[in-house]
C-alpha positions as CSV (number, residue, x, y, z in Angstrom):
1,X,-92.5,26.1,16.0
2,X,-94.6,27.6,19.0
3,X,-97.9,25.4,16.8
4,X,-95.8,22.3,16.7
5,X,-95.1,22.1,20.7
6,X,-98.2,22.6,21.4
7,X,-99.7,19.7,19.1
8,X,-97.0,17.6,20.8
9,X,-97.8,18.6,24.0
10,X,-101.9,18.0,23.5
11,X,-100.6,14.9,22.0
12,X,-99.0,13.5,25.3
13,X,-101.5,15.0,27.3
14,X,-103.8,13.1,25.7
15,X,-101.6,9.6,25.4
16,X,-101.3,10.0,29.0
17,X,-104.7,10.5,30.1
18,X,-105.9,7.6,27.9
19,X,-103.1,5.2,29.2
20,X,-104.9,4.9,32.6
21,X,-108.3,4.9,31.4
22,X,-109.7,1.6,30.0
23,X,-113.7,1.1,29.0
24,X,-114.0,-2.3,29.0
25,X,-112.2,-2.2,32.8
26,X,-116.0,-1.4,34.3
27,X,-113.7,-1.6,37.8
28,X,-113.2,-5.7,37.8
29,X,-109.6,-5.4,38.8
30,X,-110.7,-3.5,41.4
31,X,-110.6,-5.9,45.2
32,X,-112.2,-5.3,47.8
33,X,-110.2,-4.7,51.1
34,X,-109.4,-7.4,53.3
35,X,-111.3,-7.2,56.5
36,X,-109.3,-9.3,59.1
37,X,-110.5,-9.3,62.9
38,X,-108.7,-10.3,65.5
39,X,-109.7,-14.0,66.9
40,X,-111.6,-14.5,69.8
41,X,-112.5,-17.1,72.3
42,X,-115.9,-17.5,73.6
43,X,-116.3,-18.9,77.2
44,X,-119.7,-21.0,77.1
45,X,-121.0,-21.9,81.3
46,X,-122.7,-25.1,80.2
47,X,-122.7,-26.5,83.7
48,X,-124.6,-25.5,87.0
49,X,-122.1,-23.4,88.4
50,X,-120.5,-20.2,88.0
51,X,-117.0,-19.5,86.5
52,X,-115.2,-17.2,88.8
53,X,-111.4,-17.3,87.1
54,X,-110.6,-17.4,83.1
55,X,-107.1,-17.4,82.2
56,X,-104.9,-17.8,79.4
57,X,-101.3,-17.7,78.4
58,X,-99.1,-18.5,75.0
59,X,-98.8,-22.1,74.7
60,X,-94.8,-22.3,75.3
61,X,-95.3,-20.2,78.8
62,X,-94.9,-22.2,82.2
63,X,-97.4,-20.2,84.0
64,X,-100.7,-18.5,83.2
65,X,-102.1,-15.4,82.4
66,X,-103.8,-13.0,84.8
67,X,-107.4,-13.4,85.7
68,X,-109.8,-12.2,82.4
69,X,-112.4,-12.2,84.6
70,X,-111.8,-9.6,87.0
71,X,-114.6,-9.1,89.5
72,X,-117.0,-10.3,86.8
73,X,-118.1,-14.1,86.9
74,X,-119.9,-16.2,84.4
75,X,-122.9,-17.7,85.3
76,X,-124.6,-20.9,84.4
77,X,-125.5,-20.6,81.0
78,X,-124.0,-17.3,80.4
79,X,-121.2,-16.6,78.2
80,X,-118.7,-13.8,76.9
81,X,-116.1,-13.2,74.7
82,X,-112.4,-12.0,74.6
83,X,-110.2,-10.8,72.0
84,X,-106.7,-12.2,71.1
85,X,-104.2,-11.3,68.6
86,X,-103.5,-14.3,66.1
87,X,-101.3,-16.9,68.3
88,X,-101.2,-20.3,70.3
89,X,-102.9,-20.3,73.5
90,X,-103.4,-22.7,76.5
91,X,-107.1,-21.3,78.1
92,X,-108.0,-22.4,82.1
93,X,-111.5,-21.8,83.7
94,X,-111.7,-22.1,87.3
95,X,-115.6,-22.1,89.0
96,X,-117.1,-21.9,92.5
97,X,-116.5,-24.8,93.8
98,X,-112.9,-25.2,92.1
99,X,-113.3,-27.6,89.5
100,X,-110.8,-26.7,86.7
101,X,-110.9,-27.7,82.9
102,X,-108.6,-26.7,80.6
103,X,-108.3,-26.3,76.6
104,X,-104.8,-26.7,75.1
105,X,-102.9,-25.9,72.5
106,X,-105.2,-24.0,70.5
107,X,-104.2,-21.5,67.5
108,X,-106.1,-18.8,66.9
109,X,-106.2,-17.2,63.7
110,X,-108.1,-14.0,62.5
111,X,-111.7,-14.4,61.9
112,X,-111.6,-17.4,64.0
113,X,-113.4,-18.0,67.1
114,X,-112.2,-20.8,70.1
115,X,-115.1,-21.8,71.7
116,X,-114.4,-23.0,75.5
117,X,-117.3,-25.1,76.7
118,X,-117.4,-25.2,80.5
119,X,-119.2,-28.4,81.7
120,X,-119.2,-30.1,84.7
């Protein structure tokens, strides 16, 4: 009897084992992971001046967002970037002589980047 339950157990052993390998699998079913980044928006000074204020706030907000800029500016031609999480947002630039443009309504996804073209 001691023979026998050992045969039985080799046998499940063995069932088991061979259950969760496959050789013609060669790891197809396997996916990659999903890499998501957070979206961005890209503040592009494509006039002669220099951006001193970049704000932003949720699109259903009455009043914007602090200053992204802090003591930084943007100069002509220069540019940088800011994270978001995934959202609608309402984006205001603000330069040096205190011409304002705005871009509305945008949604920003993940893997996305809003570009914001300052001109004058």
């Amino acid at each position: 009897m001691g023979g026998f339950r050992m045969r039985v157990l080799a046998a499940v052993i063995l069932l088991v084992f061979m259950t969760g390998c496959d050789s013609n699998d060669n790891n197809n079913n396997v996916n990659p992971p999903i890499t998501n980044t957070n979206p961005r928006v890209q503040v592009n000074n494509q006039s002669a001046t220099t951006i001193v204020t970049f704000q932003w706030s949720d699109c259903s907000a009455t009043v914007w967002g602090g200053d992204r800029l802090g003591t930084d500016v943007i100069g002509p031609g220069g540019s940088r970037a800011f994270e978001l999480a995934p959202g609608c947002y309402d984006f205001q630039a603000v330069n040096d002589l205190g011409l304002v443009r705005q871009l509305m309504g945008q949604q920003a996804n993940y893997n996305q980047t809003i570009q914001f073209n300052f001109t004058n």
